[in-house]
TORPA-4810 file (N, C-alpha, C, O; in nm, 3 decimals):
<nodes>
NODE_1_0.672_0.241_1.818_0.784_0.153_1.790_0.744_0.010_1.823_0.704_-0.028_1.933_X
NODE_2_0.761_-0.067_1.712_0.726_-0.197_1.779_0.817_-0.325_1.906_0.937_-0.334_1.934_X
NODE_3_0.733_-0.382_1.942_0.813_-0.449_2.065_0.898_-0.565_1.996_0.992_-0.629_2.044_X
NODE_4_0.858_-0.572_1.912_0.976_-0.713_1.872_0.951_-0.730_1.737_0.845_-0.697_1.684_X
NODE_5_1.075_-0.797_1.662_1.080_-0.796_1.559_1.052_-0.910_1.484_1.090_-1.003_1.556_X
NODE_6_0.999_-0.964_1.361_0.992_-1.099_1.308_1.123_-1.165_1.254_1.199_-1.084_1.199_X
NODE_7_1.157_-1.269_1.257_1.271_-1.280_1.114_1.225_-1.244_0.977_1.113_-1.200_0.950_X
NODE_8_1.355_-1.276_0.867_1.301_-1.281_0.764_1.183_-1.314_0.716_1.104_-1.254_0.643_X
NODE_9_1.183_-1.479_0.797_1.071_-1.586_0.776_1.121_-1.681_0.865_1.238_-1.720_0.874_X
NODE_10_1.003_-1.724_0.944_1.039_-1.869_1.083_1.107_-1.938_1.035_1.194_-1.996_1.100_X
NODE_11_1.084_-1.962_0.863_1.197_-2.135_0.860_1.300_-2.105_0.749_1.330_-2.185_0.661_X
NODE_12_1.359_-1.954_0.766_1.484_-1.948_0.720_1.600_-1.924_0.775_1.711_-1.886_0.737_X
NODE_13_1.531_-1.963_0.906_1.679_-2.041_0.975_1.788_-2.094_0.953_1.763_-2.165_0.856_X
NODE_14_1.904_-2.108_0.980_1.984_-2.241_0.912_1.973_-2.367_0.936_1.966_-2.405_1.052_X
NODE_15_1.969_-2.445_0.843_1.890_-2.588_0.837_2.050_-2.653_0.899_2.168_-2.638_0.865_X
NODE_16_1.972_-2.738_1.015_2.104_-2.795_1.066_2.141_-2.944_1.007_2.053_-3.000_0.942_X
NODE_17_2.262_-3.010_1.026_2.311_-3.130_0.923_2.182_-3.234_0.968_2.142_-3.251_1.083_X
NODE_18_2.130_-3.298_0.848_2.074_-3.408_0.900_1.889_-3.380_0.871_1.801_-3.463_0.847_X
NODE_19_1.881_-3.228_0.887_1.754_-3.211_0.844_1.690_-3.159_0.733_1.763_-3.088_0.664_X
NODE_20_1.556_-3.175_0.688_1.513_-3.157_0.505_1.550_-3.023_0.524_1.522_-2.961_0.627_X
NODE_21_1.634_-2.960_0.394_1.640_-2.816_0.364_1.507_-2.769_0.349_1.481_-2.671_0.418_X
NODE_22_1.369_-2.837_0.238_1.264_-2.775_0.147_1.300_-2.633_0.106_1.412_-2.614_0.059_X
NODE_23_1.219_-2.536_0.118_1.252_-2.457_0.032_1.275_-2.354_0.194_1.183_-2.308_0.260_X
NODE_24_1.439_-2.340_0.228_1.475_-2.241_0.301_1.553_-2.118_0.290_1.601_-2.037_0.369_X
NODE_25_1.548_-2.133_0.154_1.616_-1.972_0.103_1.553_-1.874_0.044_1.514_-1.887_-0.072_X
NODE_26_1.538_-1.778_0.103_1.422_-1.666_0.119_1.327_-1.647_-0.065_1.211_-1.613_-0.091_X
NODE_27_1.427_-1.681_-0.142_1.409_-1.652_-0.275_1.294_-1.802_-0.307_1.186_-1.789_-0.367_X
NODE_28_1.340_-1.923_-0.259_1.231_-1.982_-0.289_1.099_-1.981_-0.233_0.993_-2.000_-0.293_X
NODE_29_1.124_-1.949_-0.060_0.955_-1.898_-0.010_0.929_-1.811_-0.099_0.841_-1.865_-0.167_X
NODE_30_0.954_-1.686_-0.150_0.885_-1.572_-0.247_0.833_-1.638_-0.369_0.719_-1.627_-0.414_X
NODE_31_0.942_-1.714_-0.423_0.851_-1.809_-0.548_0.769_-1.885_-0.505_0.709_-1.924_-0.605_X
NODE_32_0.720_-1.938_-0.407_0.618_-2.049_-0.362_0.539_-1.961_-0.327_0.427_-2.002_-0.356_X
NODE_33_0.529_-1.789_-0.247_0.371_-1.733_-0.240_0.314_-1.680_-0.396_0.208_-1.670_-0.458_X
NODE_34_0.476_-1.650_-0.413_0.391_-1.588_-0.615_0.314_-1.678_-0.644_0.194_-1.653_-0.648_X
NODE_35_0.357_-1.797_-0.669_0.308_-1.919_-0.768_0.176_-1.939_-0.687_0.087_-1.975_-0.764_X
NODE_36_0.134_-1.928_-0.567_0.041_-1.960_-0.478_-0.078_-1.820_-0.516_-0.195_-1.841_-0.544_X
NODE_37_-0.025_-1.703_-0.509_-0.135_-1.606_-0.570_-0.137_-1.615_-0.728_-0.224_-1.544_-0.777_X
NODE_38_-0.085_-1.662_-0.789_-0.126_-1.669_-0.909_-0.214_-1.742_-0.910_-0.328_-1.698_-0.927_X
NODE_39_-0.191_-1.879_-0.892_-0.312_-1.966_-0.879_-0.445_-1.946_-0.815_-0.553_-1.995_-0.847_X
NODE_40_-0.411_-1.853_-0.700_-0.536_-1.824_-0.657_-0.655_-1.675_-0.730_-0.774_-1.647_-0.739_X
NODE_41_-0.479_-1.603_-0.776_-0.619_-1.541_-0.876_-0.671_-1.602_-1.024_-0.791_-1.586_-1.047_X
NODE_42_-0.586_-1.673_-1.129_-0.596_-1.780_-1.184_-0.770_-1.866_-1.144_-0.837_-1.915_-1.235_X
NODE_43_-0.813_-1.868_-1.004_-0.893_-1.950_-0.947_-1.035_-1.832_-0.906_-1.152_-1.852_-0.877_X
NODE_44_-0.970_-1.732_-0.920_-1.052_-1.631_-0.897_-1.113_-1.609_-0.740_-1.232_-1.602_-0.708_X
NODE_45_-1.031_-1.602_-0.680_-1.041_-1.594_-0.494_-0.903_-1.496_-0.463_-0.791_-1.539_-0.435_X
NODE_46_-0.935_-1.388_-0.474_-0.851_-1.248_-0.483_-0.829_-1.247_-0.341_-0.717_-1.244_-0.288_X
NODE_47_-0.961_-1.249_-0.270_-0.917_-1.247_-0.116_-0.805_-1.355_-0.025_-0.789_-1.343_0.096_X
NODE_48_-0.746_-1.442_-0.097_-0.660_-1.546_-0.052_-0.566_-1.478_-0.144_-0.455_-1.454_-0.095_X
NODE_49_-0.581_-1.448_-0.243_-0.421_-1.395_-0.363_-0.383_-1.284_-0.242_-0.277_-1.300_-0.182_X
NODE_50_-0.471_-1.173_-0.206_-0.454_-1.063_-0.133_-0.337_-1.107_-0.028_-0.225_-1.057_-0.029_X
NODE_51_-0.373_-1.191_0.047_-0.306_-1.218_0.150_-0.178_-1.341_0.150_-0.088_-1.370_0.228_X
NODE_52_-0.222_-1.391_0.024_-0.058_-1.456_-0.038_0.030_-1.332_-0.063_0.134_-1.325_0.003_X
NODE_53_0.005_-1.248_-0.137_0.060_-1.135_-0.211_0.140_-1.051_-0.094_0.250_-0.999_-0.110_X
NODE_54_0.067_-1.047_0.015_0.133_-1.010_0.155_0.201_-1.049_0.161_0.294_-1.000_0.099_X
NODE_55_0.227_-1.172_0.236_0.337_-1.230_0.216_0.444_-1.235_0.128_0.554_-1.242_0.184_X
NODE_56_0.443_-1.233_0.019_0.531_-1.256_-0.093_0.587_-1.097_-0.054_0.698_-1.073_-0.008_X
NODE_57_0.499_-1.010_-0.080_0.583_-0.851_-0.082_0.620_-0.832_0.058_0.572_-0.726_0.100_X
NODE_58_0.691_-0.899_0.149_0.719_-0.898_0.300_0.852_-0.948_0.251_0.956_-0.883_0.263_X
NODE_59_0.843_-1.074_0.193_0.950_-1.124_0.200_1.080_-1.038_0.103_1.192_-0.995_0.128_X
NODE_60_0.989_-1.043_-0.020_1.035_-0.928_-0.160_1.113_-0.756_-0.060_1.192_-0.673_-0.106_X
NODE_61_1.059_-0.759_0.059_1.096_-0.664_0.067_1.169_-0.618_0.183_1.211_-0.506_0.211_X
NODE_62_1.177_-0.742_0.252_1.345_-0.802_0.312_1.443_-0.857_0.243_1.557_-0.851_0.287_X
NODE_63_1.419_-0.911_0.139_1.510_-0.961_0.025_1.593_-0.821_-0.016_1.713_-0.819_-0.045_X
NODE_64_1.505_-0.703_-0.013_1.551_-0.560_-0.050_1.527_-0.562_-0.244_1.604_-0.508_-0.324_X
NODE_65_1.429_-0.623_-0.271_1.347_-0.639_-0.364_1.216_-0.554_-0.407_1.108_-0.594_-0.452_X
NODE_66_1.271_-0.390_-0.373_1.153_-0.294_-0.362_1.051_-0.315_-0.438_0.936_-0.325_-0.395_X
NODE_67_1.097_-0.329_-0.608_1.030_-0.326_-0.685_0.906_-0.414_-0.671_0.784_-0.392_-0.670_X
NODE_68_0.955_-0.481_-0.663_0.838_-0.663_-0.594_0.759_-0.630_-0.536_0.643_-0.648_-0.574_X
NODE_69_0.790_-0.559_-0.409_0.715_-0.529_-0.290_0.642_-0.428_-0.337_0.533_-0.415_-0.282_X
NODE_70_0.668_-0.352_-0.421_0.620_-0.246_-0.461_0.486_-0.313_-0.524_0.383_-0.306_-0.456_X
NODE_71_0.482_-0.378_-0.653_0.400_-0.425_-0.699_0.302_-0.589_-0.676_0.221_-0.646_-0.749_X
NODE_72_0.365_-0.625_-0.528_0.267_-0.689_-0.444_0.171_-0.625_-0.389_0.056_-0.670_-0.392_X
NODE_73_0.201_-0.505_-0.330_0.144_-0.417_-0.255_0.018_-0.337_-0.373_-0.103_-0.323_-0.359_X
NODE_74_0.094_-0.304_-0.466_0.009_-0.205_-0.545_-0.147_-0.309_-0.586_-0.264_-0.273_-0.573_X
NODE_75_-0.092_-0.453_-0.642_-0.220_-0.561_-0.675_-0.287_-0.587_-0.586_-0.386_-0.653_-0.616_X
NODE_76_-0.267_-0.544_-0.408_-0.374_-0.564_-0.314_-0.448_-0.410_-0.333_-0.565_-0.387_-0.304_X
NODE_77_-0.391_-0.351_-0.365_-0.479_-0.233_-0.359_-0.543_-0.181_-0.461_-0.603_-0.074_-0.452_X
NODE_78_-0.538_-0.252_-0.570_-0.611_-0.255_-0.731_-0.706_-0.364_-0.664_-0.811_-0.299_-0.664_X
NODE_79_-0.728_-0.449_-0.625_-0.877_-0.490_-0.536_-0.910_-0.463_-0.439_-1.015_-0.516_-0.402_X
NODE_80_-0.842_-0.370_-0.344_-0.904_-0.382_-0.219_-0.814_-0.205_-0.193_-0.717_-0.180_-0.120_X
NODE_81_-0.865_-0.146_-0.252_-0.818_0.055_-0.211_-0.821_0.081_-0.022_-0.747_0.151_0.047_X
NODE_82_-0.900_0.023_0.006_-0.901_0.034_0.141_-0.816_-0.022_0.234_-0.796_0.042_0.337_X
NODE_83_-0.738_-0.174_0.214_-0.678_-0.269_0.241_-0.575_-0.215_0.336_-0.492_-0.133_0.296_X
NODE_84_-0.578_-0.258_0.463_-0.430_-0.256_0.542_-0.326_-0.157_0.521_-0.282_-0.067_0.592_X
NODE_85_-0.295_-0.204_0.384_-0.158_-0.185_0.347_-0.148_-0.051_0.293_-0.040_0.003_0.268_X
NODE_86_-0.255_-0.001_0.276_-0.294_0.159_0.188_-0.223_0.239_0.311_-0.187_0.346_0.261_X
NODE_87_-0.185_0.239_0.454_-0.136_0.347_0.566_-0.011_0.302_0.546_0.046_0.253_0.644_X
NODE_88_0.056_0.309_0.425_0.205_0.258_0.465_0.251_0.291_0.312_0.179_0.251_0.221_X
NODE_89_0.357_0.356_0.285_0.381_0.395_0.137_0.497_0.230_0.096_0.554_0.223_-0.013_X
NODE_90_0.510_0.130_0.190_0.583_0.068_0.106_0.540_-0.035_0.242_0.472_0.002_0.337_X
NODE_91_0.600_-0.173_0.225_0.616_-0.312_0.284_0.743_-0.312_0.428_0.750_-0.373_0.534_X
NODE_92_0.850_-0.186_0.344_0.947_-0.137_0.460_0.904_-0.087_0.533_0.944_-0.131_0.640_X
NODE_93_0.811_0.017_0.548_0.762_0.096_0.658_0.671_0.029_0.712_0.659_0.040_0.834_X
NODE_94_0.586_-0.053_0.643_0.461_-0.134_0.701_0.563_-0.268_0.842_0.495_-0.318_0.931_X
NODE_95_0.654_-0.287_0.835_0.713_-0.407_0.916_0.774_-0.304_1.009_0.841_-0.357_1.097_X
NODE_96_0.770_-0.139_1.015_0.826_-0.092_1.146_0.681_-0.054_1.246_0.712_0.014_1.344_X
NODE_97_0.568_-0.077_1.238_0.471_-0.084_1.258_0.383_-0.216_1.322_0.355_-0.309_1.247_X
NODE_98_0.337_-0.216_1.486_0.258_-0.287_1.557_0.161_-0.367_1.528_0.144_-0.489_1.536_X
NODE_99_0.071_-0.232_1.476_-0.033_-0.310_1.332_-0.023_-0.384_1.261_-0.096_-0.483_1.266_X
NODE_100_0.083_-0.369_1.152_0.097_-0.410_1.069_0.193_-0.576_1.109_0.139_-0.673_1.056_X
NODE_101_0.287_-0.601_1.170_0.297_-0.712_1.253_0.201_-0.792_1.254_0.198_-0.901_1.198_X
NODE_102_0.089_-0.724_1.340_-0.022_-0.803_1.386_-0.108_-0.889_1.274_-0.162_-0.998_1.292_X
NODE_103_-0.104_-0.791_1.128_-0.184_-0.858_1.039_-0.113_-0.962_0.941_-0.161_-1.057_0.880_X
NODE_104_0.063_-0.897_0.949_0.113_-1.021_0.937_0.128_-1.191_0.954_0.132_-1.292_0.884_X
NODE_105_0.134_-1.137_1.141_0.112_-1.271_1.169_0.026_-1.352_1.161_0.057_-1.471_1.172_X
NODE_106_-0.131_-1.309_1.136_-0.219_-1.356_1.092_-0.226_-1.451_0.967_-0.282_-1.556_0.934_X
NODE_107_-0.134_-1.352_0.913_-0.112_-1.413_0.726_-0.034_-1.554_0.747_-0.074_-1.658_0.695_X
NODE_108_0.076_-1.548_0.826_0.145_-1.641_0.872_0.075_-1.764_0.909_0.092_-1.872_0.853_X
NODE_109_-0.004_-1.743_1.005_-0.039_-1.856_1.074_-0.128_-1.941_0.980_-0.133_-2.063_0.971_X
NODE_110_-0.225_-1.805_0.883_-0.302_-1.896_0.828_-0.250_-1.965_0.669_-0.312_-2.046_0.602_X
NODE_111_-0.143_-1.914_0.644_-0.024_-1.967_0.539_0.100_-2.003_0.556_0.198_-1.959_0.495_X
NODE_112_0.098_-2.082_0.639_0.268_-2.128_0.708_0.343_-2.203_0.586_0.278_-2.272_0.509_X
NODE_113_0.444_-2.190_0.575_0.547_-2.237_0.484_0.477_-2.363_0.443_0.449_-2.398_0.328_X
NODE_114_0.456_-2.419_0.547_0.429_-2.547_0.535_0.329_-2.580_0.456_0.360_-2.640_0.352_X
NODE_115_0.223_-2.559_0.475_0.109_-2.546_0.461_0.079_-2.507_0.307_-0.005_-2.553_0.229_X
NODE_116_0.185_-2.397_0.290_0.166_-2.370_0.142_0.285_-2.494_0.042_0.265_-2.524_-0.075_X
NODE_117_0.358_-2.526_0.096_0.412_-2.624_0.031_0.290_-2.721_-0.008_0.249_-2.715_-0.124_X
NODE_118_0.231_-2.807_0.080_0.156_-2.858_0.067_0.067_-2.819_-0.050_0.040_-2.891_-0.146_X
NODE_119_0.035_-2.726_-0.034_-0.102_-2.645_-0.153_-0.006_-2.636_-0.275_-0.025_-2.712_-0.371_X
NODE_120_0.087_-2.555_-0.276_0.206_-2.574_-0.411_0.201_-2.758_-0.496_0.181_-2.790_-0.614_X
NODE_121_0.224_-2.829_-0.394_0.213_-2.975_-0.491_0.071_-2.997_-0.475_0.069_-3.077_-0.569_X
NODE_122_-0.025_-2.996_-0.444_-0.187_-3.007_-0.524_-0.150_-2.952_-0.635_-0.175_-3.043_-0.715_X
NODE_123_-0.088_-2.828_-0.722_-0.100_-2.781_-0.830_-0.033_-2.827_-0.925_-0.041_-2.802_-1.045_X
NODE_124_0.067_-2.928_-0.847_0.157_-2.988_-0.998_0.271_-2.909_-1.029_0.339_-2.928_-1.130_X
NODE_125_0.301_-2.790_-0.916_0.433_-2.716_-0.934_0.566_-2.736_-0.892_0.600_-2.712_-0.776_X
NODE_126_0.638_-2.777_-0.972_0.772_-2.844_-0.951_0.877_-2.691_-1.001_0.901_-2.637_-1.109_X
NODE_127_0.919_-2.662_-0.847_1.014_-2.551_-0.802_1.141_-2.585_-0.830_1.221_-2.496_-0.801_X
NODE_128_1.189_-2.685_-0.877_1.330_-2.765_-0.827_1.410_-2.684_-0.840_1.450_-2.626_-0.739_X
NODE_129_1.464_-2.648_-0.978_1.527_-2.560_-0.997_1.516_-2.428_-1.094_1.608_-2.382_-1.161_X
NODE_130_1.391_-2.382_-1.085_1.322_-2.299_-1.156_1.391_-2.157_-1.132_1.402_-2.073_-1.221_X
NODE_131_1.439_-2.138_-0.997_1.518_-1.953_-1.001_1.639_-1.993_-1.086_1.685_-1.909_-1.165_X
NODE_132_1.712_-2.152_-1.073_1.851_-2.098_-1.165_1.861_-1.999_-1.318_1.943_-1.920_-1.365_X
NODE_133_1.727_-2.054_-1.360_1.729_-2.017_-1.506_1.692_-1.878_-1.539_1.654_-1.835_-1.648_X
NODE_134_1.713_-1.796_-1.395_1.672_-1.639_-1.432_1.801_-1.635_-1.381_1.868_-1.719_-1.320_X
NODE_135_1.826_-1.494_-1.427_1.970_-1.352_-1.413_2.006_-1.371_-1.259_2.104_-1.421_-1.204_X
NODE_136_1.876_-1.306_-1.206_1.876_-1.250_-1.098_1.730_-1.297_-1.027_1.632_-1.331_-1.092_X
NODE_137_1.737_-1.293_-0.874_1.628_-1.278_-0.804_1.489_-1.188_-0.790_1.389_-1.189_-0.717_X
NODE_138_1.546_-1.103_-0.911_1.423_-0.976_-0.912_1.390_-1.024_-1.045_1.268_-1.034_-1.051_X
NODE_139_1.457_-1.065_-1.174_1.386_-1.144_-1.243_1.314_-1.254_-1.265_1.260_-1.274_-1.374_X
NODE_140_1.305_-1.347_-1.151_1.262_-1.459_-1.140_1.112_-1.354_-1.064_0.998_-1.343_-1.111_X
NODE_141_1.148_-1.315_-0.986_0.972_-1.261_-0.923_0.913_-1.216_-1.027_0.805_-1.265_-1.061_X
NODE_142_0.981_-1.098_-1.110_0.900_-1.048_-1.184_0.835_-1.131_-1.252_0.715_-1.110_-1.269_X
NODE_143_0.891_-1.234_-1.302_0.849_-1.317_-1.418_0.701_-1.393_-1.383_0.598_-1.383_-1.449_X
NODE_144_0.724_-1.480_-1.243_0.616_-1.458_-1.185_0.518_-1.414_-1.154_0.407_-1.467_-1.156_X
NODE_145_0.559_-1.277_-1.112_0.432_-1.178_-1.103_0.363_-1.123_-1.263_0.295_-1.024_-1.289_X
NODE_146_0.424_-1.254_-1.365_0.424_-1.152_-1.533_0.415_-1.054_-1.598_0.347_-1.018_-1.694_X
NODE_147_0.521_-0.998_-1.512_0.616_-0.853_-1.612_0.746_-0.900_-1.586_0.779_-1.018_-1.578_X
NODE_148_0.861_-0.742_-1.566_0.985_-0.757_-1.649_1.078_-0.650_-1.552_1.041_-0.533_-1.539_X
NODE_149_1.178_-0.692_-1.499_1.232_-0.549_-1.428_1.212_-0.456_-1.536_1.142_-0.362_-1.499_X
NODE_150_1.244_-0.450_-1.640_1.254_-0.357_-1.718_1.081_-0.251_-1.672_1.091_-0.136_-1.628_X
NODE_151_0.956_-0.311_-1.692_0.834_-0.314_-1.644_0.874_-0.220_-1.564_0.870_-0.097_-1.571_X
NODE_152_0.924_-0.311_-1.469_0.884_-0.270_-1.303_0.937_-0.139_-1.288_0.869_-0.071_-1.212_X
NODE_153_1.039_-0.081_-1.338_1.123_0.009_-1.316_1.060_0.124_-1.366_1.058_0.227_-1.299_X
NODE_154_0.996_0.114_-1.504_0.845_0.209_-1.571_0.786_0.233_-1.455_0.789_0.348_-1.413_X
NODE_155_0.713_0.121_-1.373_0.578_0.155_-1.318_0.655_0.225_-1.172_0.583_0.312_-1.122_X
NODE_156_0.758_0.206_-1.113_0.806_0.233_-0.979_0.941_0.332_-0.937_0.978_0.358_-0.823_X
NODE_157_1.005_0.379_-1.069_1.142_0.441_-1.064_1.254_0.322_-1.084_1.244_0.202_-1.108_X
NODE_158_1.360_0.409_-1.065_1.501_0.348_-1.063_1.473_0.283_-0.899_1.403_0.331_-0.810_X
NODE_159_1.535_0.189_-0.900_1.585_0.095_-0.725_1.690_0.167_-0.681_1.746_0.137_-0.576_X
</nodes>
């Protein structure tokens, strides 16, 4: 059982009066690691997508965004079969787990919100209001991740 739990994410806190929101609603960190492993496989450095993709299916899967998580998880393990994440049938069970914490926080430290904001504008990606123009929050990932709930639901069951 693990000793303590993470939040959602450190800076989806509530932003108090007076300070920058950036992107503090769980749905836009998930679009800022997608867009961040795309580019990095786009760039062809799988081992940084790998561990964006972590992230993203952590968050996807506190959002209660199985499908997501599902197929974050599955693209680390279409490069890397051995990877972490292979002792854990999903992103839910992997966060009730010590281990898995541990390699989290790793991911964290070395991709802090921040940090990837930063890397997001090197690319010229303007987030502003890019989730309004999807349905839903599971269509905006998917779209991202380029497929389709419809897709996702083929490759993973009904949610």
């Amino acid at each position: 059982m693990p000793s303590a739990r993470l939040p959602l994410w450190p800076s989806c806190n509530p932003i108090r009066k007076g300070e920058d929101e950036g992107m503090s609603r769980p749905v836009d960190l998930l679009g800022l690691y997608l867009h961040l492993a795309r580019a990095s496989e786009q760039r062809r450095r799988p081992l940084v997508r790998d561990k964006l993709l972590l992230l993203a299916g952590v968050i996807a899967a506190r959002m209660r965004l199985a499908h997501i998580a599902a197929l974050c998880r599955k693209r680390i393990l279409d490069h890397n079969p051995n990877h972490m994440v292979r002792r854990w049938t999903s992103f839910g069970e992997a966060l009730e787990d010590d281990d898995f914490l541990s390699l989290l926080k790793q991911a964290q430290r070395r991709y802090p919100q921040e940090k990837a904001e930063r890397m997001l504008a090197t690319l010229g990606i303007d987030m502003a209001q890019e989730r309004e123009a999807y349905y839903s929050d599971n269509e905006y990932a998917a779209a991202l991740l380029g497929t389709t709930p419809a897709e996702l639901e083929k490759m993973f069951g009904a949610a």
